[in-house]
Phi, psi and omega in degrees: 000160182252161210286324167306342135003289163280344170286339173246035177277271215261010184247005194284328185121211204242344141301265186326325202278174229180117156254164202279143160318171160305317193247033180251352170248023146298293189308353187258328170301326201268334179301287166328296186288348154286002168072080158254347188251168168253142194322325202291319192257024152276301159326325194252339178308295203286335168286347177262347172279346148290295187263027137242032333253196187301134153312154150273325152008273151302327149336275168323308187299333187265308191296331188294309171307337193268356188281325170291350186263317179281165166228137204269156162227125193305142170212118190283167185024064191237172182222122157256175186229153254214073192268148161291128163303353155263036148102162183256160155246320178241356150243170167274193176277144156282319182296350171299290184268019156282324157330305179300310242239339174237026172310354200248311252263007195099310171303137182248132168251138151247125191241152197244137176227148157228172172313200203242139188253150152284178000238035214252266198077072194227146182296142194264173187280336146327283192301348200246329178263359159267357167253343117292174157310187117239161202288151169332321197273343184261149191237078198284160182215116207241146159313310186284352165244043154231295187247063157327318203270014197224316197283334198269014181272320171359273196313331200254357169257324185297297179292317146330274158118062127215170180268158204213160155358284196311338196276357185257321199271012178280353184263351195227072185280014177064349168331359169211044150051013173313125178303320203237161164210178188188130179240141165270167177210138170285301168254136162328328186288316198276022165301301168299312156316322192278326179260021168282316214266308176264354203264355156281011158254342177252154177302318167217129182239090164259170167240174175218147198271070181268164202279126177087007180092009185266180206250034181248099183272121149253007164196177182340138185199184160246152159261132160236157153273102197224138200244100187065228173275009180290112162245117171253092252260137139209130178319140154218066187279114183329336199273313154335304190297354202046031183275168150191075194279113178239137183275180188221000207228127169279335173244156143214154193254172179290359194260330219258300184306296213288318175313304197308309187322304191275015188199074187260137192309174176264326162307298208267339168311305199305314177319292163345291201279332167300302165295285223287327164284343149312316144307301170279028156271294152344298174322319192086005191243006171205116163326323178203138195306317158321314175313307164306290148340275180324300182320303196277021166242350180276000000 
């Protein structure tokens, strides 16, 4: 089909624009990721389809195209986890050691990496996983060996410098066939778009109101949950938990995320153990995160 069809679906203003059925935005996907189009009109495609803005439709329709290009490699009893590609800017990473902290309990967390997306331009889940080990249980999967045709898009998104479509449906590509999954989210409204859109590839799907738009809680937040047409919320604070994690950085470099990993404070262990009991709620291996909490301190 031709691809100008969509460019003027969504570039037209707020009289002309349209949004595209599922399988006209599957064809807009694969078109784009077979390059059949040219940068300029990928590029003008994706700024208009932000602002005018995205369907869960579409949404669907894009993610349904990129399930054709992978091929999953099963990872049993896993959680994937469902990080943005541009990255932390004022905290470290967590997930290493909630790795560490659910070594016994059975669970595999898998997580996806690529080169830096806009728009943070922030340490990436990429940068914390070539540089360090990682513990038996993390199952990192880089992009650039799985979904080639997504990964070689990096440039025309980096000039362009803003976030599009691709940053939402790009965190959770399924890539170990995982039962369970857990995403961050910034804001409440979008809660319900998130759980339109993914909670029907997992047995269970939740989001969580995490630092930095990742799947990390590092102070007061929310969980949803979502059980059928059910999203079921719960509060959580750390400071319940006798946690009290104080970040320290208006900024922070890799050098600096990776110390806190390998010499990490007893305040952030305890954080660790916190998320981790969170997985294993999601998860289904603890009745309540409380429940979680106790198992790993016991």
């Amino acid at each position: 089909m031709d691809f100008q069809k969509y460019i003027h679906a969504v570039g037209t203003g707020i009289k002309g624009n349209r949004d595209l059925s599922f399988e006209e935005s599957e064809d807009m996907m694969k078109q784009i990721l077979d390059r059949k189009v040219h940068n300029e009109q990928i590029a003008a495609f994706l700024l208009g389809w932000r602002l005018k803005p995205e369907t869960t439709d579409e949404f669907r329709g894009a993610i349904s195209a990129c399930d054709s290009y992978i091929t999953p490699k099963t990872i049993e009893n896993s959680i994937e986890l469902g990080y943005p590609f541009d990255g932390k800017t004022r905290n470290p990473y967590i997930f290493p050691l909630v790795a560490k902290v659910l070594e016994d309990s059975g669970l595999n967390l898998v997580v996806i990496g690529d080169d830096m997306q806009p728009a943070k331009e922030g340490i990436t889940i990429k940068d914390i996983c070539t540089h360090i080990e990682l513990n038996s249980n993390i199952h990192y999967f880089d992009r650039a060996d799985f979904f080639k045709e997504l990964h070689e898009l990096t440039d025309i998104r980096m000039r362009l410098g803003l976030r599009t479509g691709f940053n939402t449906i790009e965190k959770l590509p399924r890539v170990a066939n995982s039962e369970y999954a857990i995403t961050g989210v910034f804001h409440k409204p979008y809660v319900q778009k998130y759980v339109e859109v993914f909670s029907d590839r997992y047995k269970k799907f939740a989001l969580l109101q995490g630092n930095e738009g990742t799947p990390e809680l590092f102070s007061k937040g929310r969980l949803w949950i979502a059980n059928g047409n059910k999203t079921e919320e719960f509060i959580v604070d750390p400071e319940f938990y006798g946690i009290n994690y104080q970040k320290s950085w208006d900024s922070i470099t890799l050098e600096e995320s990776l110390e806190q990993l390998l010499n990490p404070s007893n305040e952030y262990l305890k954080l660790a153990k916190l998320n981790a009991a969170i997985f294993l709620f999601v998860s289904d291996k603890a009745k309540s995160i409380e429940i979680g909490y106790e198992m790993l301190n016991g």
